[in-house]
C-alpha positions as CSV (number, residue, x, y, z in Angstrom):
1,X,-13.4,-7.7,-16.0
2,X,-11.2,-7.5,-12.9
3,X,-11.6,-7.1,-9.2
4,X,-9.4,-5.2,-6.9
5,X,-9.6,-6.9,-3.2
6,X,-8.4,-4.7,-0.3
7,X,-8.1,-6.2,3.4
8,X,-7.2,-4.3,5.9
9,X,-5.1,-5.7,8.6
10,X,-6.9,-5.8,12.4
11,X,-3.9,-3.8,13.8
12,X,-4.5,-0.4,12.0
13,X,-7.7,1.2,14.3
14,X,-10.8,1.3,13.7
15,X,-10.8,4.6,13.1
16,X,-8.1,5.1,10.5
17,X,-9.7,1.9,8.8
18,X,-13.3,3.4,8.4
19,X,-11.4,6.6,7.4
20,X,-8.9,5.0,4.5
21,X,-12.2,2.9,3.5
22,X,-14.4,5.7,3.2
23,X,-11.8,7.9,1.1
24,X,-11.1,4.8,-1.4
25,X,-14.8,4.0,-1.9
26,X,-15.6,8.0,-2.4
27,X,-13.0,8.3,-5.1
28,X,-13.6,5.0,-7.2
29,X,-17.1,5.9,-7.0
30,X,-16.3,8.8,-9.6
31,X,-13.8,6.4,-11.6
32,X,-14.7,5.9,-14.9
33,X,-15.1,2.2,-15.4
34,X,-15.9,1.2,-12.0
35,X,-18.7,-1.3,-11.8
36,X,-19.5,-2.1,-8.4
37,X,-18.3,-1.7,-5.1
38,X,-18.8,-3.2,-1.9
39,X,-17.6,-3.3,1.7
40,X,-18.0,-5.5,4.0
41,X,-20.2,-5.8,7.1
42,X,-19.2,-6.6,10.2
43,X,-16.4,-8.8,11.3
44,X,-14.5,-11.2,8.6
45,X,-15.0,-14.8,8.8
46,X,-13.3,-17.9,8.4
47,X,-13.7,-21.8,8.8
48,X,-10.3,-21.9,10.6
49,X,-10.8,-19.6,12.9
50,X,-10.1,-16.0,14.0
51,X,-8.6,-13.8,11.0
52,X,-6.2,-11.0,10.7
53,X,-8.3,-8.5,8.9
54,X,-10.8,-6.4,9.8
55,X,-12.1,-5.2,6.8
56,X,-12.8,-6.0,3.3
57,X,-13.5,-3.6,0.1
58,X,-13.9,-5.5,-2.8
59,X,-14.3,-3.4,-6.3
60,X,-15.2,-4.6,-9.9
61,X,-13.6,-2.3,-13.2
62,X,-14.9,-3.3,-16.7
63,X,-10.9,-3.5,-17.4
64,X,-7.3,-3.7,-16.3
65,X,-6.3,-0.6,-17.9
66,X,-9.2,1.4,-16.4
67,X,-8.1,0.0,-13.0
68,X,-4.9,1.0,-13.5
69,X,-5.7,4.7,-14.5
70,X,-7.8,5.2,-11.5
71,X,-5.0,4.0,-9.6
72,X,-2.2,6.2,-10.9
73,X,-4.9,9.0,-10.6
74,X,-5.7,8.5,-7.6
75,X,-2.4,10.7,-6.2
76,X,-4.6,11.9,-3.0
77,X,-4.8,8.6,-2.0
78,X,-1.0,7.6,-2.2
79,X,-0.8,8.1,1.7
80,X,-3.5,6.1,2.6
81,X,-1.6,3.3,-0.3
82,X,1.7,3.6,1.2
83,X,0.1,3.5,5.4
84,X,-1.6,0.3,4.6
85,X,0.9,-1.5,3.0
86,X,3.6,-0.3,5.9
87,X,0.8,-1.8,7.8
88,X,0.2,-5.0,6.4
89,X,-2.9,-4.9,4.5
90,X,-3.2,-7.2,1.1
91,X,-4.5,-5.3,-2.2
92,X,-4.7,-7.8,-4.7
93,X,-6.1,-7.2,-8.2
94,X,-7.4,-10.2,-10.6
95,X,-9.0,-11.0,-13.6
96,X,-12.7,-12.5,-13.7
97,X,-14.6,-14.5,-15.9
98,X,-18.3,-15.9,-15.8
99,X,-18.2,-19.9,-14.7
């Protein structure tokens, strides 16, 4: 399994955020090996204090290549990809396991 992690930095608007968000969540919803997907509620949290991102989409694929597909696909989305990175947010993608 593998999880894709998307923050989104506190300086892109609130409204461009929910926008970008909604769009991403809308299109790995019809991905084909998407297995869950949540955003998150409210304001980030952190033990040492204030953070720099507003937002946090979390998504679980049953595997890397189905990720990846969805991601190449996914051409609609390639300005909303390129504005956040310009923008500073973090997409990460990693491997799971049960502990």
């Amino acid at each position: 399994m593998v999880n894709m992690l998307m923050l989104v930095p506190n300086s892109i608007s609130q409204d461009k955020s929910e926008g970008i968000i909604s769009r991403h969540v809308n299109s790995v919803k019809k991905a084909e090996g998407m297995l869950s997907v949540t955003v998150s509620d409210g304001s980030l949290m952190s033990p040492g204090g204030p953070v720099s991102f507003s937002h946090a989409v979390d998504v679980s694929w049953e595997s890397l290549p189905q990720m990846i597909a969805w991601a190449q696909g996914a051409n609609d989305l390639n300005d909303d990809k390129d504005y956040l990175l310009e923008n500073g947010a973090q997409l990460l993608f990693y491997e799971v396991k049960e502990a």
